[in-house]
Backbone of each chain as ProteinMPNN parsed JSONL, in Angstrom:
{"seq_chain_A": "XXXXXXXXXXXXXXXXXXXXXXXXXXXXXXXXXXXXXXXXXXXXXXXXXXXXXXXXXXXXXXXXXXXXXXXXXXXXXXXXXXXXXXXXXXXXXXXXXX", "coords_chain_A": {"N_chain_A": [[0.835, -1.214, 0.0], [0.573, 2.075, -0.944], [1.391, 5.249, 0.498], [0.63, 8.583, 0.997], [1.905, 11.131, 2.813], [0.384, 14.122, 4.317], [1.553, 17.492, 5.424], [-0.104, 20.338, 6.621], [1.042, 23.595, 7.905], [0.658, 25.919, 10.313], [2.323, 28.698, 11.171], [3.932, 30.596, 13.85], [3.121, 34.4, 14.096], [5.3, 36.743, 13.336], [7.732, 34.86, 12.449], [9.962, 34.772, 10.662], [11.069, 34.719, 7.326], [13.509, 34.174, 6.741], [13.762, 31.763, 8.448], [12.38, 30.296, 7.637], [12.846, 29.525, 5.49], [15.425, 27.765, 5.798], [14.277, 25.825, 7.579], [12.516, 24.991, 5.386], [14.897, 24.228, 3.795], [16.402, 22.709, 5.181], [14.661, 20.305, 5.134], [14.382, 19.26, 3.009], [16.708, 17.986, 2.616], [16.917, 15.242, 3.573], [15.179, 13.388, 2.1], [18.145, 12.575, 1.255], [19.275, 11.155, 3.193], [17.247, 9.19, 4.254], [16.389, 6.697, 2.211], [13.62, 5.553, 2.386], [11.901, 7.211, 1.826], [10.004, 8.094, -1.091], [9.101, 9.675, -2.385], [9.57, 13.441, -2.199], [8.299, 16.723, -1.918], [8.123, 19.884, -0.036], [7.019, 23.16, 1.071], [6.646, 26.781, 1.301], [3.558, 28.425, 1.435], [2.021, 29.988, -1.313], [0.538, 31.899, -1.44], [-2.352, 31.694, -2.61], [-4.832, 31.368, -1.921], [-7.194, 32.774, -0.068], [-7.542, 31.845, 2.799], [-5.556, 30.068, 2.652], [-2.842, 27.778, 4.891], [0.588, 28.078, 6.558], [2.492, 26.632, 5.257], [3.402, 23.45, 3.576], [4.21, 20.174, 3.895], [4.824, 16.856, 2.045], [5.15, 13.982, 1.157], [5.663, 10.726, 0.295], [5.66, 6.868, 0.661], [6.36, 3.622, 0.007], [5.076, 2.167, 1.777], [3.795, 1.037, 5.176], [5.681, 0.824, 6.766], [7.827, 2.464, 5.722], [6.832, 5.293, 5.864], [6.856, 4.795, 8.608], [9.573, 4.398, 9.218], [10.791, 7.155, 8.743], [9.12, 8.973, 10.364], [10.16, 8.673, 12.727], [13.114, 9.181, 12.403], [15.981, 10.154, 13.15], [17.23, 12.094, 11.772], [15.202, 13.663, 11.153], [13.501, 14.24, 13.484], [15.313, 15.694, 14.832], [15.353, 17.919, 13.019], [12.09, 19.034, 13.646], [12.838, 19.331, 16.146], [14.199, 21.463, 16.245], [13.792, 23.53, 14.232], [11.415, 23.805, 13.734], [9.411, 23.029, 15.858], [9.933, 25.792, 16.965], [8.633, 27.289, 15.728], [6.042, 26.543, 15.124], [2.704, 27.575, 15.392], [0.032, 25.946, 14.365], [-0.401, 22.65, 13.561], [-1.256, 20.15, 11.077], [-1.866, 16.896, 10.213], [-2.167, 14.341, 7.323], [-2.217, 10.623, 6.984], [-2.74, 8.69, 3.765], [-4.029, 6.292, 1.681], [-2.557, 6.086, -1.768]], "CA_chain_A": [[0.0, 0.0, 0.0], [1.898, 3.195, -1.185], [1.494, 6.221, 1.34], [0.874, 9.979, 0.752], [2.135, 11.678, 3.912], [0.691, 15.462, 4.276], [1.189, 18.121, 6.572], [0.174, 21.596, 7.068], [1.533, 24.064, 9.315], [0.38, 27.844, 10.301], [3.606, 29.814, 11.494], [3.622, 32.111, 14.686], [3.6, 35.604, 14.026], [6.516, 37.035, 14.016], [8.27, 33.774, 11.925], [10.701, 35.329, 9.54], [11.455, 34.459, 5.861], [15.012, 33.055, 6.629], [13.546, 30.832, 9.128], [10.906, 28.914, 7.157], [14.108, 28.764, 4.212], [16.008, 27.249, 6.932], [13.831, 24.966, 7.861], [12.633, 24.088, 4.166], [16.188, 23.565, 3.097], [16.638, 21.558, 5.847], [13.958, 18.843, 5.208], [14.837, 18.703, 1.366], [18.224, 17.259, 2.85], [15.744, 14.639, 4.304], [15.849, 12.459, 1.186], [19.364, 11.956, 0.765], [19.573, 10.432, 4.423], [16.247, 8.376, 4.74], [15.792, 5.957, 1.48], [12.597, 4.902, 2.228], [11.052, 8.288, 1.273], [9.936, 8.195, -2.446], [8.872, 11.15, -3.401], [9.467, 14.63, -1.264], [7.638, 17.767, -1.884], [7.739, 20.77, 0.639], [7.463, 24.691, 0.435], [5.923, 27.808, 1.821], [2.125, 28.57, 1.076], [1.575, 30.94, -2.183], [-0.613, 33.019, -1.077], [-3.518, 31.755, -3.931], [-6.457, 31.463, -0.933], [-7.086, 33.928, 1.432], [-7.58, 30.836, 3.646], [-4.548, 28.483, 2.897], [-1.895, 27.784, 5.746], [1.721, 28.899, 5.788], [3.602, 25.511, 4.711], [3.16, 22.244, 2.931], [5.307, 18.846, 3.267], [4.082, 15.932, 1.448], [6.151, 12.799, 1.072], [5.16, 9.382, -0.445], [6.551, 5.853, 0.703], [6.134, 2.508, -0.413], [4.483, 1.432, 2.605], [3.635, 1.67, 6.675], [7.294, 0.847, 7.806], [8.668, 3.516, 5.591], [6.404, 6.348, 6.534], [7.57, 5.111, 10.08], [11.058, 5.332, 9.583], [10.865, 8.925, 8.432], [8.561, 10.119, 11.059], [11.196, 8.486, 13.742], [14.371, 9.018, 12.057], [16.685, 11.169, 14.272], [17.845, 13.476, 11.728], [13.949, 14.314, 10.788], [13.105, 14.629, 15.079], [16.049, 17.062, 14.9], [14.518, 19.406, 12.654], [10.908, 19.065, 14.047], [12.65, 20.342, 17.528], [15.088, 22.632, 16.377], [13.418, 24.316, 13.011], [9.676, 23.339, 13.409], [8.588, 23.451, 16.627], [10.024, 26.994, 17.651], [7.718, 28.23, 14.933], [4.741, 26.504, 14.723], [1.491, 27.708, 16.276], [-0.93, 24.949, 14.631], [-0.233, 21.277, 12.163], [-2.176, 18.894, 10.995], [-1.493, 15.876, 8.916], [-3.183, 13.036, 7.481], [-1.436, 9.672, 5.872], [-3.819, 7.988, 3.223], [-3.664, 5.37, 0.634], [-2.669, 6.72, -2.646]], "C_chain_A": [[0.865, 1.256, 0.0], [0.859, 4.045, -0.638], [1.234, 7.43, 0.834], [0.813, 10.331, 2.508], [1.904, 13.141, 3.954], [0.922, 16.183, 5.351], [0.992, 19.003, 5.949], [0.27, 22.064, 8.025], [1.047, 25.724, 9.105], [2.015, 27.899, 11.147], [2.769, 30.475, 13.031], [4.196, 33.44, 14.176], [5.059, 36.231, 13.889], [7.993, 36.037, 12.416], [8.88, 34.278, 10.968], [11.274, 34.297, 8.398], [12.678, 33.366, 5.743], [14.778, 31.926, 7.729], [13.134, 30.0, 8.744], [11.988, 29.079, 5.839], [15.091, 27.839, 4.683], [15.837, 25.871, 7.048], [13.171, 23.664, 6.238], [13.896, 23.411, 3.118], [16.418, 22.331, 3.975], [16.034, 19.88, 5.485], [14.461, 18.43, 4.147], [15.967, 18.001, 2.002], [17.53, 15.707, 3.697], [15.879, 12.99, 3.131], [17.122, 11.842, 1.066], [20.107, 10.837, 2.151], [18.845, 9.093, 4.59], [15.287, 7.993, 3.087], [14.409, 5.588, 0.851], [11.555, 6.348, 1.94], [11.592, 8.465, -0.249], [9.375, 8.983, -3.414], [8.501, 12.555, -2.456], [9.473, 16.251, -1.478], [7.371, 19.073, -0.446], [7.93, 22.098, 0.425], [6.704, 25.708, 1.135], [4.937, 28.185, 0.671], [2.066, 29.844, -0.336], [1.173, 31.848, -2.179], [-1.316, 33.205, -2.112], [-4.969, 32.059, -3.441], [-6.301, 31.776, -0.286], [-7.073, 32.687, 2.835], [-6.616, 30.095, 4.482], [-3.928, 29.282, 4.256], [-0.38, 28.139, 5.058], [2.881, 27.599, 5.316], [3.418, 24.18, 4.261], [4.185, 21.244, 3.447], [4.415, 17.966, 2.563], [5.471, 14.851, 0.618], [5.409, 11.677, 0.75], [6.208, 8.558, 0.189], [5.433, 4.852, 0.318], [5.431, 1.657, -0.01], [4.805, 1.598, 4.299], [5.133, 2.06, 7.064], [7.827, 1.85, 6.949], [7.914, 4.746, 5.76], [7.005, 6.086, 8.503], [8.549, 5.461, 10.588], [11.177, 6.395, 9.057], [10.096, 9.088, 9.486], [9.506, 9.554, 12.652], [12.329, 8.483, 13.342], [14.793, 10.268, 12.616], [16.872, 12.55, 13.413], [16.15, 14.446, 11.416], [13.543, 14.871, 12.25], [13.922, 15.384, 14.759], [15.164, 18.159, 14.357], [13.623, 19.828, 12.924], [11.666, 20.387, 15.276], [13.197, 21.434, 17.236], [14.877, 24.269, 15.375], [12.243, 24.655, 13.31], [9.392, 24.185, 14.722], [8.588, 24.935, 17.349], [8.948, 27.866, 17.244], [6.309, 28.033, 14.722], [3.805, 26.506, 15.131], [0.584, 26.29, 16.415], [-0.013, 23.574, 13.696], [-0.969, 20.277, 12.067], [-1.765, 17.957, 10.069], [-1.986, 14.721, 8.932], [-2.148, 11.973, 6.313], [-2.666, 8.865, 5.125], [-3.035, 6.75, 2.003], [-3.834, 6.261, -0.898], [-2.537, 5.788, -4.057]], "O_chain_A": [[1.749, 1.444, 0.835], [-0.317, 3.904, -0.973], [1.827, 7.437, -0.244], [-0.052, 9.926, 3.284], [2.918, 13.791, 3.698], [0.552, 15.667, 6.406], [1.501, 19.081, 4.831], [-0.132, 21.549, 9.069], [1.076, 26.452, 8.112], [2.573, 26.903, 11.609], [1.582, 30.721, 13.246], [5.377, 33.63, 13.889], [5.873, 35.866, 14.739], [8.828, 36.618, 11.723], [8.111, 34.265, 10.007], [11.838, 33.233, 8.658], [12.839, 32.326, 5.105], [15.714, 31.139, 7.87], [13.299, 28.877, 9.222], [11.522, 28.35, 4.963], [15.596, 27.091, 3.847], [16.637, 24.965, 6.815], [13.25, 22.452, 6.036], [13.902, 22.589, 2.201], [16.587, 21.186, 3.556], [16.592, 18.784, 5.525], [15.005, 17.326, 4.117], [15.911, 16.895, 1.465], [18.227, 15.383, 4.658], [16.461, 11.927, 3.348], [17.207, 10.646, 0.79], [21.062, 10.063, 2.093], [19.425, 8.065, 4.942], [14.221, 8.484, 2.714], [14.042, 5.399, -0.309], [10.338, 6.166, 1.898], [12.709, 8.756, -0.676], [9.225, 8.998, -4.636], [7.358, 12.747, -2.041], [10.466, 16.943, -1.252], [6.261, 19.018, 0.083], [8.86, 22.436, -0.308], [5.816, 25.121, 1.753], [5.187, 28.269, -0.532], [2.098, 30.935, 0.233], [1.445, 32.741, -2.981], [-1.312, 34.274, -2.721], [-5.901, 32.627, -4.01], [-5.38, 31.435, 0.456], [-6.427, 32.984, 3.84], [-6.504, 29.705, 5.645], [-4.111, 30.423, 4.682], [-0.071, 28.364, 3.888], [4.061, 27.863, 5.083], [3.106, 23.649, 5.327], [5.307, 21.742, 3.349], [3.235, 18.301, 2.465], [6.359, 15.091, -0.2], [4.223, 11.813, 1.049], [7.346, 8.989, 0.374], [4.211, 4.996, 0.276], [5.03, 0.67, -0.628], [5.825, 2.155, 4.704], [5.616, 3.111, 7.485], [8.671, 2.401, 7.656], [8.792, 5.606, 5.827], [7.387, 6.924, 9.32], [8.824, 6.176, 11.552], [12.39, 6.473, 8.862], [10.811, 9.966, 9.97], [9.344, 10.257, 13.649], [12.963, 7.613, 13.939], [14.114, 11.294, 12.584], [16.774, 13.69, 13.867], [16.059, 15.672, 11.478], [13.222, 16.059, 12.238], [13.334, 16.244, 14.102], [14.489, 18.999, 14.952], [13.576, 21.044, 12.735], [11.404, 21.583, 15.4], [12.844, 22.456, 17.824], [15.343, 25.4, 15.511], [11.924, 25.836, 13.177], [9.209, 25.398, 14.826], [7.679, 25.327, 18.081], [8.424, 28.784, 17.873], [5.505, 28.871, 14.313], [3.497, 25.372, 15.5], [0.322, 25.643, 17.43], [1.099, 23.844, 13.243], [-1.292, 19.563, 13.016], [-1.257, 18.384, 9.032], [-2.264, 14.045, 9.922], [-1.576, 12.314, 5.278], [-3.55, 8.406, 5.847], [-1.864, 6.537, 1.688], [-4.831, 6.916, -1.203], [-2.636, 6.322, -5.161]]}, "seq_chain_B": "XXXXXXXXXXXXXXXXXXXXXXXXXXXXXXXXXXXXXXXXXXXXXXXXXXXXXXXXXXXXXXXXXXXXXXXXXXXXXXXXXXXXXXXXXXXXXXXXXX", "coords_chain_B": {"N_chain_B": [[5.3, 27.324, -13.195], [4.748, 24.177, -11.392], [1.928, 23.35, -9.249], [1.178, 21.677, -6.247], [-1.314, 21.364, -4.46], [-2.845, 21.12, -1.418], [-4.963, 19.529, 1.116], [-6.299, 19.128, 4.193], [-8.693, 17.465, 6.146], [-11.424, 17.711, 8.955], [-13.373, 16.036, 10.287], [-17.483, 15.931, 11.399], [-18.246, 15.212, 14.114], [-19.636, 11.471, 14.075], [-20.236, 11.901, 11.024], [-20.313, 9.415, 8.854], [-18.975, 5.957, 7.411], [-19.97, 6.07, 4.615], [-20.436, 8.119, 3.873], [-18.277, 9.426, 3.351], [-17.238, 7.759, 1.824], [-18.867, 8.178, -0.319], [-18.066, 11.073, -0.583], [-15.322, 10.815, -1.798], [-15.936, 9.578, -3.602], [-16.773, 10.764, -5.62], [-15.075, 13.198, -5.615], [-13.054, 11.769, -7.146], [-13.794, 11.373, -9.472], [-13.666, 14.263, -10.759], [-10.764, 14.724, -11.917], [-11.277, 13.689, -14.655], [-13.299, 15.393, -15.846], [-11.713, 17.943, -15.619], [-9.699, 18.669, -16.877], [-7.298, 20.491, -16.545], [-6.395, 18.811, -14.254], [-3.751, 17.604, -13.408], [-2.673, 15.546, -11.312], [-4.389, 13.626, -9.364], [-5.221, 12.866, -5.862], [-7.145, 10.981, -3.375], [-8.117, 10.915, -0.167], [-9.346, 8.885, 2.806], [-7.978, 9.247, 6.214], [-5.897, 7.014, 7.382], [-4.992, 6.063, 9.58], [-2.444, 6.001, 11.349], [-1.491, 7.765, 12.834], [-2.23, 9.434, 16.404], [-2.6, 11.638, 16.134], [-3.42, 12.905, 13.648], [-5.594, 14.31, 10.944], [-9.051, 13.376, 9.433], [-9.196, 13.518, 6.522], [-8.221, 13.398, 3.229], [-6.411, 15.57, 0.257], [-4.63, 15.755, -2.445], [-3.924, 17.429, -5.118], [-2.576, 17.924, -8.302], [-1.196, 20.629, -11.106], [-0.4, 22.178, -13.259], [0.492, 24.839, -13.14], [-0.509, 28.102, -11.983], [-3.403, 29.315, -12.845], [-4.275, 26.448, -13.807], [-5.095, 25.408, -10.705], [-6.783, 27.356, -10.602], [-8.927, 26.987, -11.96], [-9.486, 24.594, -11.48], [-10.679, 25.101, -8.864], [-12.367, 26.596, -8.759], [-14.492, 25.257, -10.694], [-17.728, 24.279, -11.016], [-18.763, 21.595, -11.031], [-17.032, 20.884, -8.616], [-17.527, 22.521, -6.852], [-20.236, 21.969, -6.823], [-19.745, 19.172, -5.267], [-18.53, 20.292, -3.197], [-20.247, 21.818, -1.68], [-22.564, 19.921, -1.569], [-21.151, 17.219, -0.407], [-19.086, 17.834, 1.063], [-19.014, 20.084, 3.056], [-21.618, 19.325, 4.535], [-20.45, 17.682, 6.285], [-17.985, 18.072, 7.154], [-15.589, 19.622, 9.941], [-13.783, 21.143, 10.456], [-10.964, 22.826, 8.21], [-7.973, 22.804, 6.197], [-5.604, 24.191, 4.304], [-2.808, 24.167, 1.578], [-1.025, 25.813, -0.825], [1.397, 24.823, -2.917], [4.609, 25.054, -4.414], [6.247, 23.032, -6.783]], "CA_chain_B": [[5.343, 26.878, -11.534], [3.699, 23.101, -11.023], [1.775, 23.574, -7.711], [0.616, 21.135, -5.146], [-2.485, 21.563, -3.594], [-3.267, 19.935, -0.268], [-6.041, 20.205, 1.816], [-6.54, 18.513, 5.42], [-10.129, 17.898, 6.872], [-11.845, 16.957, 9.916], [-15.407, 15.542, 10.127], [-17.828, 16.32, 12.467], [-18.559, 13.219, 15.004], [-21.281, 10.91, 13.681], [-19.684, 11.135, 9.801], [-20.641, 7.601, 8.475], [-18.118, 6.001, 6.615], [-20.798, 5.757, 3.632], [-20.908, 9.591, 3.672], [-16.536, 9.787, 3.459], [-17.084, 7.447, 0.499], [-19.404, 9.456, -1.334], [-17.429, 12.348, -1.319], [-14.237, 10.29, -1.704], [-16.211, 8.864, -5.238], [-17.096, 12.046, -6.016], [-13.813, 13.615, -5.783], [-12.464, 11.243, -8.239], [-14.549, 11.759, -10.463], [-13.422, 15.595, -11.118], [-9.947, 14.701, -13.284], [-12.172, 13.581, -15.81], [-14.133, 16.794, -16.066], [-11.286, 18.885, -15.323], [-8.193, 18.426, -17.68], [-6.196, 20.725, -15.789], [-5.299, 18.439, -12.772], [-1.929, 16.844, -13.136], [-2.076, 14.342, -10.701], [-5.295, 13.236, -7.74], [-5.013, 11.658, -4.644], [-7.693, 11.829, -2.335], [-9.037, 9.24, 0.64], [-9.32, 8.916, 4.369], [-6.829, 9.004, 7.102], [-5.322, 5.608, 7.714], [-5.234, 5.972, 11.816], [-1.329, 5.751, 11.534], [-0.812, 8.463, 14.129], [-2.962, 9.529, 17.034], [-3.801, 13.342, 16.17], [-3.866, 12.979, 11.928], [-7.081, 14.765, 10.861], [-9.627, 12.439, 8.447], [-9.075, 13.093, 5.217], [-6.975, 14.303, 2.379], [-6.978, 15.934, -1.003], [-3.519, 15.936, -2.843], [-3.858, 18.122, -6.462], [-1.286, 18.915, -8.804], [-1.127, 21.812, -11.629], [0.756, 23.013, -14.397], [0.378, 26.522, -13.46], [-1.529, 28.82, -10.879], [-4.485, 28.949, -13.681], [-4.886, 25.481, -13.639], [-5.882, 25.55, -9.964], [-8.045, 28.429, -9.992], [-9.939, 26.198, -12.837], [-10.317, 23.567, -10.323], [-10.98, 25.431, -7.808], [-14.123, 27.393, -9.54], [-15.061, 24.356, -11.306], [-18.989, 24.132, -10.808], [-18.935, 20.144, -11.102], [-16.223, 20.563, -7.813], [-18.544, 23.52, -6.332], [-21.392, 21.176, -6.046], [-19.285, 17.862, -4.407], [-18.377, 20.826, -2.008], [-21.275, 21.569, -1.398], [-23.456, 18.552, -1.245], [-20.945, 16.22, -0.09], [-18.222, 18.332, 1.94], [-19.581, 21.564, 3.622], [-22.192, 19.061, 5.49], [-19.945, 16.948, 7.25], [-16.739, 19.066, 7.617], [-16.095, 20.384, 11.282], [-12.645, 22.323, 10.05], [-10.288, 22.156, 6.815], [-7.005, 23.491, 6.082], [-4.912, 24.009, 3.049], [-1.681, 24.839, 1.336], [-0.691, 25.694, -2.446], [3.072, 24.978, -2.847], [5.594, 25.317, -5.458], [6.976, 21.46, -6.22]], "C_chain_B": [[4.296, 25.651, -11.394], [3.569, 23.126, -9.781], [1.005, 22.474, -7.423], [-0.448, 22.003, -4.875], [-3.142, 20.752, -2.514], [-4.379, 20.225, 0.523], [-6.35, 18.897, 3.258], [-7.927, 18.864, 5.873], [-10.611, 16.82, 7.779], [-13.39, 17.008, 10.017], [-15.912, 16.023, 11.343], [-18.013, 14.9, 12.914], [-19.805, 12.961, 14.157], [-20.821, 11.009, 11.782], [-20.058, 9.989, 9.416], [-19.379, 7.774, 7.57], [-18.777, 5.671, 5.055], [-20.689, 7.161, 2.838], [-18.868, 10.374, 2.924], [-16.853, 9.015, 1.906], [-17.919, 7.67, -0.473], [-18.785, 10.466, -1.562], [-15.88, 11.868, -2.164], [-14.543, 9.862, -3.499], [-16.432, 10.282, -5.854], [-16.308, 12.526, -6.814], [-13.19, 12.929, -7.068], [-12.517, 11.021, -9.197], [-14.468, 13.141, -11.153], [-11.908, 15.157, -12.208], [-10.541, 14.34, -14.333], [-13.204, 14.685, -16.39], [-13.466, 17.841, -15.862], [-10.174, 18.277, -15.445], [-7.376, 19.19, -17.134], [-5.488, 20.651, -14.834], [-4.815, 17.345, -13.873], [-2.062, 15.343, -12.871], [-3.433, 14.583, -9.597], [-5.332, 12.733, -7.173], [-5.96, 12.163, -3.609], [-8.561, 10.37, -1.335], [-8.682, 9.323, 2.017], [-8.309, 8.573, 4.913], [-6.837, 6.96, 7.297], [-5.181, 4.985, 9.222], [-3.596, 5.406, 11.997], [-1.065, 6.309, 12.792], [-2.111, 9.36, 14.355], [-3.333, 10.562, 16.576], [-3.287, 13.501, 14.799], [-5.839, 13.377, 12.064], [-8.038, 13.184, 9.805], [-10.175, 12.355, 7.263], [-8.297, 13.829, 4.736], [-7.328, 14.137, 1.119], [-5.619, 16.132, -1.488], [-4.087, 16.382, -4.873], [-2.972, 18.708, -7.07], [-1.8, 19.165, -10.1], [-0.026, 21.956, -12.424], [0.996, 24.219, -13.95], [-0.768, 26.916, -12.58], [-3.171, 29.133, -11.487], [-5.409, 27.639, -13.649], [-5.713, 25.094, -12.239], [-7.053, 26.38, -10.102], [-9.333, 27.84, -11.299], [-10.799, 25.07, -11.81], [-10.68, 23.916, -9.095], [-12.266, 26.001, -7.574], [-14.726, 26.84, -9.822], [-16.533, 24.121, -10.89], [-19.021, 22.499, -10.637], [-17.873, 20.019, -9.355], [-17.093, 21.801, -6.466], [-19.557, 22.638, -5.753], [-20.806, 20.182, -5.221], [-19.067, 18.799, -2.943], [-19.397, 21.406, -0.941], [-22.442, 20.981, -0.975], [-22.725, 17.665, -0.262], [-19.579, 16.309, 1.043], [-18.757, 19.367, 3.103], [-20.607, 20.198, 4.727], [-21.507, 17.83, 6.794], [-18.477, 17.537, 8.284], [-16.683, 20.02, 8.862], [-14.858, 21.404, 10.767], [-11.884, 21.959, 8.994], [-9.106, 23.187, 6.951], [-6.073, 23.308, 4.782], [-4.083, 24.55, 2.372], [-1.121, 24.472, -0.095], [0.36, 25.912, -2.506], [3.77, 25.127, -4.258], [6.296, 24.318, -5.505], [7.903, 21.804, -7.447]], "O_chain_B": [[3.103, 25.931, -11.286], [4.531, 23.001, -9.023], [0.127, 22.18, -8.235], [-0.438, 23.221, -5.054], [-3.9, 19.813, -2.758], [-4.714, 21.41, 0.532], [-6.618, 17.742, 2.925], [-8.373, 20.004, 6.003], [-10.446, 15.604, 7.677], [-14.248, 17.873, 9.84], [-15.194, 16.459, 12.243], [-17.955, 13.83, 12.309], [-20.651, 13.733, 13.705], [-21.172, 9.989, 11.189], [-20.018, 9.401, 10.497], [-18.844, 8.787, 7.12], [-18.064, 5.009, 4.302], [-20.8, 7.341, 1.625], [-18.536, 11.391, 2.315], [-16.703, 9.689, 0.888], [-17.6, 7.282, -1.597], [-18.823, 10.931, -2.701], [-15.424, 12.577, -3.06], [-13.697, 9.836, -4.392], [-15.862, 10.463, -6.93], [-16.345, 12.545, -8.044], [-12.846, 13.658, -7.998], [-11.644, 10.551, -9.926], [-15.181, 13.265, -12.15], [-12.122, 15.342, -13.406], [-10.072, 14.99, -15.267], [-13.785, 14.545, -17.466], [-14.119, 18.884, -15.833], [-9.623, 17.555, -14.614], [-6.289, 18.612, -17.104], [-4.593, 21.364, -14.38], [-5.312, 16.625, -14.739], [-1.808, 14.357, -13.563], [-3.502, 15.669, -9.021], [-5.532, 11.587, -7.577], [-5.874, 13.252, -3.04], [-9.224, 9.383, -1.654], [-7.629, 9.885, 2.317], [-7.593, 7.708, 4.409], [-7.695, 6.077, 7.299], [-5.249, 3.863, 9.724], [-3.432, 4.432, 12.732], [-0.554, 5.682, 13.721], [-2.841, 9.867, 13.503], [-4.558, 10.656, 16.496], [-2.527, 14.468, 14.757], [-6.784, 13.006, 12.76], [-7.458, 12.111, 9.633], [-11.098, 11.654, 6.848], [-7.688, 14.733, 5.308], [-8.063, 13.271, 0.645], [-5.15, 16.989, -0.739], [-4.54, 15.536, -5.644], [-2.49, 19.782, -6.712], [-2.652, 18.399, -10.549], [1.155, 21.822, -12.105], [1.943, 24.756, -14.525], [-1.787, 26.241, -12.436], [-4.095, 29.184, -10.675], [-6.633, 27.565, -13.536], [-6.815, 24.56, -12.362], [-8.176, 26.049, -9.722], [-10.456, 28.333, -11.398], [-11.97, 24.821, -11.522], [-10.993, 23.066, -8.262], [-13.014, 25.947, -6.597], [-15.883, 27.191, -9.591], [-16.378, 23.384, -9.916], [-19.614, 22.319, -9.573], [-18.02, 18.909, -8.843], [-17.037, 21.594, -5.254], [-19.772, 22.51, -4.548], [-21.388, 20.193, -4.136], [-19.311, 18.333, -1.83], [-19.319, 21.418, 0.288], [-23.213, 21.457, -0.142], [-23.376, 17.264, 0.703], [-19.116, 15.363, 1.681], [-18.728, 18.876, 4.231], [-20.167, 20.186, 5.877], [-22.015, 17.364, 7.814], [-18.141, 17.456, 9.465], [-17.435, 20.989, 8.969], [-15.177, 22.592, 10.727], [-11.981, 20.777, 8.666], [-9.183, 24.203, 7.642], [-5.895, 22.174, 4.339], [-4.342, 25.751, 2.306], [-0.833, 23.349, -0.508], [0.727, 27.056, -2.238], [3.017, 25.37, -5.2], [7.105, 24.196, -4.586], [8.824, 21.049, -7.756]]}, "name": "protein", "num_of_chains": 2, "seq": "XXXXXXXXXXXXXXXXXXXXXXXXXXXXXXXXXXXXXXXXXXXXXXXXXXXXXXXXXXXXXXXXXXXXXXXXXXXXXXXXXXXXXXXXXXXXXXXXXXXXXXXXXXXXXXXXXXXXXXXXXXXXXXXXXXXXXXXXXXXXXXXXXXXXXXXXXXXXXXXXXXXXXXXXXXXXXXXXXXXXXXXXXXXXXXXXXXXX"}
């Protein structure tokens, strides 16, 4: 069963430009560590809907155990604590069958 | 610019899962009436991890046009309508740059 992994994230206030480049350079480096992610998409929001949120990821694997080892792989927890969580008010994310 | 389009949503309690796969048939039913998605992925949370919302909409785009086609689309107006808007307790969503 192949995976789509999404999140979105709102920002706190405040959250500057070189932070959320920071943090999106960071994950892109995300792939070249952790295999079992097969297709990795993330970026800051467009601003197309007055609505949307301020950040996307979206990752694909092959199946359960490799969405697991990405959402427990050390260097991905790093960036959550050290990039992510300083900044992020809300997130939500849903894994489905794609 | 090929954009992502994601969208995270949470049901209200009491949802049937009859009512998820009506909109879920629905939904998939729009690339066929609307040549300017890319790529559709759309289907209920999986219950991988405890606080994932329950459902997801993955849309990709040639071009910021091509969304705002599917986004206006009257045939995607009514599914939102009929078959989203009455079950939906909150939604969230983010147009990226892949």
């Amino acid at each position: 069963m192949a995976i789509r992994h999404i999140v979105v994230m709102k920002f706190r206030e405040g959250t500057t430009p070189d932070a959320v480049q920071a943090l999106a350079d960071a994950l892109r480096g995300l792939p070249a560590v952790i295999p079992e992610i097969v297709d990795y998409r993330v970026g800051p929001d467009l601003g197309l809907a007055d609505d949307s949120w301020d950040f996307a990821v979206s990752a694909d694997f092959d199946d359960v155990d490799g969405f697991r080892t990405y959402r427990e792989h050390p260097d991905h927890l790093a960036i959550i604590r050290d990039l992510i969580a300083p900044h992020v008010e809300s997130r939500h994310s849903v894994q489905f069958d794609t």
